[in-house]
C-alpha positions in Angstrom: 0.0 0.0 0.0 3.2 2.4 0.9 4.4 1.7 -2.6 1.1 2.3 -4.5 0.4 6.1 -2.4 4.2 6.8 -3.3 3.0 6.2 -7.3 0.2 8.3 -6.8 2.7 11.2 -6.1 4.4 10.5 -9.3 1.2 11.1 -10.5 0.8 14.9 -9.5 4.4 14.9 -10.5 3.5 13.9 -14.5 0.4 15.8 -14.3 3.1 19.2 -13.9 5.2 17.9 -16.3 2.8 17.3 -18.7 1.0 20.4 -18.3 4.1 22.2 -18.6 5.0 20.6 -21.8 1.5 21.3 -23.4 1.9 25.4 -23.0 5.7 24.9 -23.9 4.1 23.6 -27.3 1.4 26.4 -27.7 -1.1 25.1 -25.4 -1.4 21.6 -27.7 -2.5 19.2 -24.8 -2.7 16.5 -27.9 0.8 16.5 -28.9 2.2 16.6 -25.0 0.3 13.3 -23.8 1.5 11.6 -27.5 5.2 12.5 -26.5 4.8 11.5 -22.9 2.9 8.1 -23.8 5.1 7.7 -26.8 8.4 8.2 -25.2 7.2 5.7 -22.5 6.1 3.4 -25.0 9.9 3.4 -27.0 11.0 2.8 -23.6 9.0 -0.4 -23.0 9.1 -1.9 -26.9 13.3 -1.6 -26.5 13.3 -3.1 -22.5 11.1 -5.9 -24.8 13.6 -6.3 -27.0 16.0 -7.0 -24.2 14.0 -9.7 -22.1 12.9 -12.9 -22.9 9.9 -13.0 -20.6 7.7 -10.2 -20.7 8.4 -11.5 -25.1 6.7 -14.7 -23.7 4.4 -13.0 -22.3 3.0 -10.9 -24.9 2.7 -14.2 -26.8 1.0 -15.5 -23.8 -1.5 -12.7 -24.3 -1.7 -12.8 -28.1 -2.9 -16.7 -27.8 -5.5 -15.8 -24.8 -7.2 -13.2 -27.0 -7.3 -15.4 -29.8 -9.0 -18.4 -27.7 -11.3 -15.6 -25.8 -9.9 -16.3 -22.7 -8.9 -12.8 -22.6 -11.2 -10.4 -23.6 -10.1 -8.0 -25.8 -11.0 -5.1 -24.3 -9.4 -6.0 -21.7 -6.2 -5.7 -23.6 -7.1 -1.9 -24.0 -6.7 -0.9 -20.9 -4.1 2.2 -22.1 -7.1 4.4 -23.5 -7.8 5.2 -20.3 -4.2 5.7 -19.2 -4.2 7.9 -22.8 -7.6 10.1 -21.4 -5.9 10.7 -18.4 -2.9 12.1 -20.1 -4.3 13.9 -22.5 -6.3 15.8 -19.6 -3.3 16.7 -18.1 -1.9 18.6 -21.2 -5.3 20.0 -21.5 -6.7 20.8 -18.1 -3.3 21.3 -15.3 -2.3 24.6 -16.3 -5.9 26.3 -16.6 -7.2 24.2 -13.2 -3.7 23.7 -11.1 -1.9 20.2 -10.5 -4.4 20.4 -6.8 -7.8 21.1 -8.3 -6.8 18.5 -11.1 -6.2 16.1 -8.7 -9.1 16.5 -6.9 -11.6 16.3 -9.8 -9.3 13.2 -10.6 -9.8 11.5 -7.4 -13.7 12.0 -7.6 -13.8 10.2 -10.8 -11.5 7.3 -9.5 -13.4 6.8 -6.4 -16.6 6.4 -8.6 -15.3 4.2 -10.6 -13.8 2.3 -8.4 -17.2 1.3 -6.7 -18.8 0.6 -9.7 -16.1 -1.3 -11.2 -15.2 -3.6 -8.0 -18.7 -4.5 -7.7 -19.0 -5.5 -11.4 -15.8 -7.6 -10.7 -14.0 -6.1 -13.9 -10.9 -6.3 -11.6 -8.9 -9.8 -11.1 -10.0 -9.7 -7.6 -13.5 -10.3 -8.5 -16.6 -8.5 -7.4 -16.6 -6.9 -4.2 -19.7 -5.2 -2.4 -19.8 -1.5 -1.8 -20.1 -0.8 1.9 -21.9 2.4 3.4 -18.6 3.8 4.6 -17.6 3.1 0.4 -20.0 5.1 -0.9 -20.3 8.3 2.2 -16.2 8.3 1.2 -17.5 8.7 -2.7 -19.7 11.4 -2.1 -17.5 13.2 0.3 -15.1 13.1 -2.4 -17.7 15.0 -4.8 -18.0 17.5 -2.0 -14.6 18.1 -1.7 -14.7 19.0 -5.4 -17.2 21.5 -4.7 -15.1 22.8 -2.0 -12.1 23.2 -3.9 -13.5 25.8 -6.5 -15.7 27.2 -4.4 -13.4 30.6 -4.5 -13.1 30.3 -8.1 -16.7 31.0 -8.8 -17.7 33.8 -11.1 -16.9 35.0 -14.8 -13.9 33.4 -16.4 -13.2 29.9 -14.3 -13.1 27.2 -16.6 -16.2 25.0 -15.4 -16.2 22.6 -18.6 -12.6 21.8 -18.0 -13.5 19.8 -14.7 -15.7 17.4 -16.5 -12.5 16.1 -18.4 -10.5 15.2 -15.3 -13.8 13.6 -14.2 -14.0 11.3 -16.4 -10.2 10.6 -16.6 -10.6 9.9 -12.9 -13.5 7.0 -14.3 -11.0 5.8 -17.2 -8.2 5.0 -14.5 -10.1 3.4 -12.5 -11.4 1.1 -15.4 -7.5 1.1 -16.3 -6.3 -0.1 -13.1 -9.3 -2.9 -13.6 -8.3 -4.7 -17.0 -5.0 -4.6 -16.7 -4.7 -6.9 -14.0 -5.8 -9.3 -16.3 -3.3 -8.5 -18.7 -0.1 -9.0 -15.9 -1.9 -12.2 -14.6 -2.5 -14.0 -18.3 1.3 -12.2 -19.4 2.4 -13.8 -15.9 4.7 -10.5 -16.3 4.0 -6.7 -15.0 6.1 -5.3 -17.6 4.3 -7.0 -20.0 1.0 -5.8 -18.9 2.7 -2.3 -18.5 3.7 -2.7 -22.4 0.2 -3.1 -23.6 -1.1 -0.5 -21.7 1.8 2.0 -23.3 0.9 0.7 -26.7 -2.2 0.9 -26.7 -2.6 4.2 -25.7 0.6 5.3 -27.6 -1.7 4.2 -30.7 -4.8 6.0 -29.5 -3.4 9.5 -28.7 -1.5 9.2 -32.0 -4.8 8.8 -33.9 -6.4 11.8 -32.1 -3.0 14.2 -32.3 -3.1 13.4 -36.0 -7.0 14.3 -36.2 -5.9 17.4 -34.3 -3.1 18.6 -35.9 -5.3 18.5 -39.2 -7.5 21.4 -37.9 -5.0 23.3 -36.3 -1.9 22.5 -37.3 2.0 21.7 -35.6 3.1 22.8 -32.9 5.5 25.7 -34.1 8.8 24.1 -31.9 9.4 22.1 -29.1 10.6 23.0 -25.2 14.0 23.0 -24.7 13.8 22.0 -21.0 14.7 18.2 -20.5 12.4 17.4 -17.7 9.3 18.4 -19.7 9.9 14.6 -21.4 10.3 12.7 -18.2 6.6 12.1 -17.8 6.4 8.9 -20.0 9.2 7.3 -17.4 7.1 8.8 -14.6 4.4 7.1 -16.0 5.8 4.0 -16.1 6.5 3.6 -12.7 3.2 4.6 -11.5 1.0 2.0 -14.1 3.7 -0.7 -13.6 2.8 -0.1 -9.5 -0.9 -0.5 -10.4 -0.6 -3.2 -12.8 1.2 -5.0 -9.9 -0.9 -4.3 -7.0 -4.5 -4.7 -8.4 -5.1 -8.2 -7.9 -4.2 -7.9 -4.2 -5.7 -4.3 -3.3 -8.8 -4.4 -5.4 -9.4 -1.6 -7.7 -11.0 1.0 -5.1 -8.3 0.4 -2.6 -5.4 0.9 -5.0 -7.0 3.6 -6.5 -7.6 5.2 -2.5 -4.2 4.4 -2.0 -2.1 6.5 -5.2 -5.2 9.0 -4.6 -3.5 9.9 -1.5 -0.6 10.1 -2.9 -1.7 12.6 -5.8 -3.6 15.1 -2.7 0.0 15.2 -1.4 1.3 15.8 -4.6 -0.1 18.0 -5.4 -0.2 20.5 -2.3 3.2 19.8 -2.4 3.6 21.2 -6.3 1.5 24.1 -6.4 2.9 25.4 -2.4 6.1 24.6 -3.4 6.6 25.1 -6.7 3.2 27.3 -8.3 3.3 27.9 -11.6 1.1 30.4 -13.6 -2.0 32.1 -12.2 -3.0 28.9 -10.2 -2.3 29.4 -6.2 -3.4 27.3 -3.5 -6.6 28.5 -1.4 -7.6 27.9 1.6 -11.4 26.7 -0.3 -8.5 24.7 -2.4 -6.7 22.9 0.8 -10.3 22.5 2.7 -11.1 20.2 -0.5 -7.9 18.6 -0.8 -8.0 17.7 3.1 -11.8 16.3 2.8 -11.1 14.2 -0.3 -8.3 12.7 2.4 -11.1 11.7 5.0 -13.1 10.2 2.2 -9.7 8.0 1.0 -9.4 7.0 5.1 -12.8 6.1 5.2 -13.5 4.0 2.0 -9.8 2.5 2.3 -11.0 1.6 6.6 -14.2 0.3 4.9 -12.1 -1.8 2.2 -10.2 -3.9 4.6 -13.0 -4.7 6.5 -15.5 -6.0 3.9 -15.2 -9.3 2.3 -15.4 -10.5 -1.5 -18.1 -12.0 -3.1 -16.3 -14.3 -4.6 -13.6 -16.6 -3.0 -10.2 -16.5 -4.1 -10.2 -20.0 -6.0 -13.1 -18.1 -8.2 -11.1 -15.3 -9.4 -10.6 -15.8 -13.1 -7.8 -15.3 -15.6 -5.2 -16.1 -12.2 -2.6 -18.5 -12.6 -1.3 -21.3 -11.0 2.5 -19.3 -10.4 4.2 -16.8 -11.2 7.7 -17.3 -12.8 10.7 -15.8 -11.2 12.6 -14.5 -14.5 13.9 -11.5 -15.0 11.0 -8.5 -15.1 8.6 -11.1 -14.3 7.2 -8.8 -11.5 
C-alpha cells in the first residue's frame, strides 16, 4: 500500500510535467500526452527487446485473445491511461496540479465502486459498503469545496468534467490490466500493452488534431518536460502489480493519497502560472483525504463475493525470470 500512495505522487508529478509541456508547445494538450505516452512506449518496446519473458508474455496474451480467454478489451486498458494524459496537457495549467487532482480522485473513487462491484478487476466482485459510498460522495464534495473561491466569470467550469471522467477511465484502467499482468504472468508486459495501446490512440487523435489546427510551431527546450512517459511508467507498472491484491478502489484510495499530497506539495512549493493554493482549495484537498481513510477503513473490512479459488484469468504461479514482477 506504501508503494502504490508513493506512485500516486508520481502522478501529480506527470500531471506538472505534462501540463508544462503542453503550454511549452502552444497550449497543444494533444501533442504533450502523444510525447509522454510515446516516449514511455519506446521505452518499454526496446526493454522488450532485451528480455525474454515479458516476449513470452505478450505471446502468452496474443494466444488468450485469440481463444477468448482474454477479452479484448481487456487488452485496451491504455485508452484510459491515454484520457488521463491527454487531460493533463489540456486541463493542469488552466485548473492547477491540486484542483486536477481532486476532480481526478472524484472520478476514481466512482469508478472504483462501480467497477469492483461489477468484478472487472482480477479480484472479483466486491460489495460496496456504506462507509464506500459516504467516502464517494464526500469526495464529490470536496470537489465542490475546492473551486468554491473560483466562482464567477472566467473559471473554466467545462474543463472539470474532463479530469472527471479521466478519474472514471483510470479506474477502469487499473481494472483490466490486472488481467493482462496475470494472463502475461509478467507486470512489464502488462505495463507494455497499456503504453501501446494508448501510444496508438493518442496518435490517432493528435493526427486528427493537428489536421485542424496545425504543428506545434517548436518544441521545449527544457529536458524534464519529457520525463513524464518514465514517470508514467512507474506509476502504471505499480498499479498493474498491485490490483489483484488491493482491489481496484483500494489501490485507486491508495495512489489518490498520494496525488492530494502531490499535489499540495507542487503548487505550495513550486506554483506555476495564475494557479495558487486557497484555503477553499486545501479545505477540499483535506476532505477528499477523509473520504480515501474512510472508504480505504471500509475496504479492509468487507469481504469478497467471490472466493479466491473463483477469481478468473489467475494463474497457478508466477515465474521468477527477469522482469517477471
Amino acid at each position: 500500500m506504501l508503494l502504490a500512495t508513493f506512485s500516486g505522487t508520481l502522478i501529480a508529478l506527470q500531471s506538472r510535467i505534462n501540463g508544462e509541456l503542453a503550454a511549452g508547445l502552444g497550449k497543444d494538450g494533444f501533442a504533450a500526452a502523444v510525447i509522454s505516452f510515446g516516449s514511455g512506449f519506446v521505452v518499454l518496446a526496446l526493454g522488450l527487446l532485451l528480455f525474454a519473458e515479458p516476449r513470452r508474455g505478450v505471446r502468452r496474451v496474443l494466444t488468450a485473445v485469440r481463444q477468448e480467454r482474454l477479452k479484448w478489451w481487456q487488452v485496451v486498458g491504455g485508452f484510459g491511461g491515454a484520457t488521463f494524459v491527454l487531460a493533463q496537457g489540456l486541463t493542469v495549467t488552466a485548473l492547477g496540479v491540486a484542483l486536477f487532482t481532486v476532480a481526478i480522485v472524484a472520478g476514481q473513487v466512482g469508478g472504483g465502486l462501480v467497477f469492483d462491484r461489477m468484478g472487472l478487476g482480477p479480484a472479483g466482485p466486491q460489495r460496496p459498503t456504506r462507509r464506500r459510498v459516504i467516502g464517494a460522495v464526500l469526495v464529490l464534495v470536496a470537489v465542490g469545496i475546492s473551486m468554491a473561491d473560483k466562482v464567477g466569470g472566467g473559471f473554466p467550469y467545462a474543463m472539470l468534467a474532463l479530469p472527471l471522467v479521466a478519474g472514471v477511465c483510470v479506474s477502469w484502467q487499473q481494472a483490466v490490466n490486472g488481467h493482462v499482468k496475470n494472463t502475461a504472468r509478467s507486470a512489464y508486459t502488462g505495463t507494455f500493452f497499456n503504453f501501446a495501446t494508448g501510444a496508438a490512440a493518442l496518435l490517432a487523435a493528435f493526427l486528427v488534431h493537428a489536421a485542424f489546427a496545425g504543428l506545434p510551431a517548436g518544441l521545449p527546450t527544457q529536458p524534464y518536460l519529457y520525463v513524464g512517459g518514465l514517470v508514467g511508467i512507474v506509476f502504471i507498472t505499480v498499479a498493474v502489480a498491485a490490483v489483484q491484491k488491493l482491489g481496484v478502489l483500494v489501490l485507486g484510495l491508495c495512489t489518490i493519497t498520494g496525488q492530494l499530497i502531490g499535489s499540495l506539495a507542487l503548487d505550495g512549493l513550486l506554483p506555476h502560472g495564475d494557479t495558487e493554493i486557497t484555503p477553499a482549495t486545501f479545505a477540499g484537498v483535506a476532505l477528499a483525504l477523509v473520504a480515501v481513510v474512510m472508504a480505504a477503513l471500509a475496504g479492509t473490512r468487507t469481504g469478497r463475493v467471490v472466493a479466491s479459488s473463483e477469481t478468473p484469468n489467475r494463474p497457478a504461479a508466477e515465474p521468477t525470470g527477469p522482469l517477471s514482477r
